[in-house]
N, C-alpha and C positions, 0 to 999 in steps of 0.2 A: 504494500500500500504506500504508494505514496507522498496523499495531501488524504488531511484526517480533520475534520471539522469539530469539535470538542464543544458542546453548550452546558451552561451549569447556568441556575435562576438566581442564583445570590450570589455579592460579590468574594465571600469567603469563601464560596464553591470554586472558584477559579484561582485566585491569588495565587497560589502553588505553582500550577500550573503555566500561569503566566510568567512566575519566576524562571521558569526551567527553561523558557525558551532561549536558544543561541539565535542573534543575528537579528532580534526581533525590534518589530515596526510595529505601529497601529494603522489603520485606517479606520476613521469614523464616519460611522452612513449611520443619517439621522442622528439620533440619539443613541448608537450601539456603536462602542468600541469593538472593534476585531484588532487581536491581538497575532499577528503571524509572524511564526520564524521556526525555526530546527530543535528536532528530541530526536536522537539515535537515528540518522539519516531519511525522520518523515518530515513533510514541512504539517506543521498543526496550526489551525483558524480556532483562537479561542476568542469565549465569546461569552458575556454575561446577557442571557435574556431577559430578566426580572420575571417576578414569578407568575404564575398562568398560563393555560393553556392558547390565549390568544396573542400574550405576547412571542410564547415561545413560538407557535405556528407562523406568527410573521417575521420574527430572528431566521427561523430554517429557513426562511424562503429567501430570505436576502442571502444568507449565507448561501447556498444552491448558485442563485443566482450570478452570485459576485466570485464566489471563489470556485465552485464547481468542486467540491471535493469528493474522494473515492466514497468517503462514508462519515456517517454522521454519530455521535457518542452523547447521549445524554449524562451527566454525571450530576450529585449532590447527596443532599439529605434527603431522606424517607420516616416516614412513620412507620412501625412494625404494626402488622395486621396478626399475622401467625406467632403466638406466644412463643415457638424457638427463636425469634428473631430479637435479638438484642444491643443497644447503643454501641457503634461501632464496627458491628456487623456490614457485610458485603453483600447484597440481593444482587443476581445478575439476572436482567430481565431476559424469559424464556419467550413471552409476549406481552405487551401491556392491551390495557382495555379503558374506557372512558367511562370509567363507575358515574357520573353524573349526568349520562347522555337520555335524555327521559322523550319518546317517542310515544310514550302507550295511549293516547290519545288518539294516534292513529292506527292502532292495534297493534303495537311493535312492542316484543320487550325491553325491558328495563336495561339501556345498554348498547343493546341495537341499533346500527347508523342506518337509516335506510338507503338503499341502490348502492349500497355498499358487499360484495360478496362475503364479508366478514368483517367482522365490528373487533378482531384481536389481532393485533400487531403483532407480528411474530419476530421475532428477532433473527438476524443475522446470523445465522449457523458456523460461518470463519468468524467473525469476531467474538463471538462465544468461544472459540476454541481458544484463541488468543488469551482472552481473560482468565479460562478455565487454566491456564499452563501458567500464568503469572501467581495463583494461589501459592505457586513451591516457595516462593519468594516473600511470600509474608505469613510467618509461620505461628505468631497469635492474635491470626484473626480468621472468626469464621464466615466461610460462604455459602451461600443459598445459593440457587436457582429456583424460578419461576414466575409468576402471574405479579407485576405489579400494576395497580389499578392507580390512573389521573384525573381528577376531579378541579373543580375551581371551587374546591370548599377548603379549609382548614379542617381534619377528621382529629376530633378529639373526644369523641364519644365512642362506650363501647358497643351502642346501640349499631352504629355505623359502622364499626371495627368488623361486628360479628355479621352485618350483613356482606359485607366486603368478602369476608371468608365464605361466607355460603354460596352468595351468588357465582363468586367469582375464583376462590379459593388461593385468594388475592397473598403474595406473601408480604407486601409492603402496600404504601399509598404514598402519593406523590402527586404535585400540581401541575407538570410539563411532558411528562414522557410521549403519554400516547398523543399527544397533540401533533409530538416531534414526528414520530414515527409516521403519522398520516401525511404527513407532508412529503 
């Protein structure tokens, strides 16, 4: 790979990141710094989108647009859904889903995009492998895989935790992912 396009919603999601970069520049479109420059011979497009699904789906599209890159990485904090899931933990999204996407009005489930063939983002199969083989290198902390569900709520009820898990068998929640991913 690469040019690797890297979004986190907050500025603390990024900083690191942005630190690491060799050779690096900004460019600003709008109100969105993109931070480009070199990590182990990729160039990476880091990028703070602020939080939501609508910011983040219009950050992807610029970012597509302007830098064209192989693939896109959503990174940050998550809420834990699945009680093995604990602060500091690692989810790596197997597919994300739009837990606040509400159709049923027009007979659609809870969820369900319509003239969509599938309302789950399924994740990238190579860069799952990538991240899966980066685990040997951080050896106290633990990883998941699977289901994490993006909403434009703040989820701090267990009312909502537990429907998360049921519906969705969701192992995190988060305000960006599946936004990204549809894009």
């Amino acid at each position: 790979m690469k040019k690797l396009g890297i979004i986190g919603a907050m500025q603390e999601e990024v900083d690191t990141l942005i630190k690491m970069l060799d050779d690096k520049r900004c460019e600003k479109i709008n109100d969105l710094e993109f931070f480009i420059g070199m990590y182990s011979n990729t160039q990476l497009i880091v990028v703070r989108c602020g939080v939501g699904k609508v910011n983040s789906a219009m950050c992807t599209q610029l970012l597509i647009d302007k830098f064209n890159p192989d693939a896109i990485i959503n990174i940050g904090v998550a809420g834990a859904v699945a009680d093995e899931v604990n602060i500091g933990d690692i989810v790596l999204s197997t597919h994300l889903v739009e837990h606040d996407f509400d159709c049923t009005t027009f007979g659609y489930e809870k969820g369900v995009i319509p003239r969509m063939k599938s309302s789950k983002f399924v994740a990238d199969e190579n860069l799952l492998d990538v991240a899966r083989k980066s685990q040997n290198n951080l050896k106290d902390i633990s990883f998941f895989e699977g289901v994490i569900a993006s909403g434009d709520i703040f989820v701090s009820s267990k009312q909502i935790k537990d429907e998360l898990l049921k519906r969705h068998n969701a192992m995190c929640v988060e305000m960006e992912g599946a936004s990204i991913a549809h894009i």
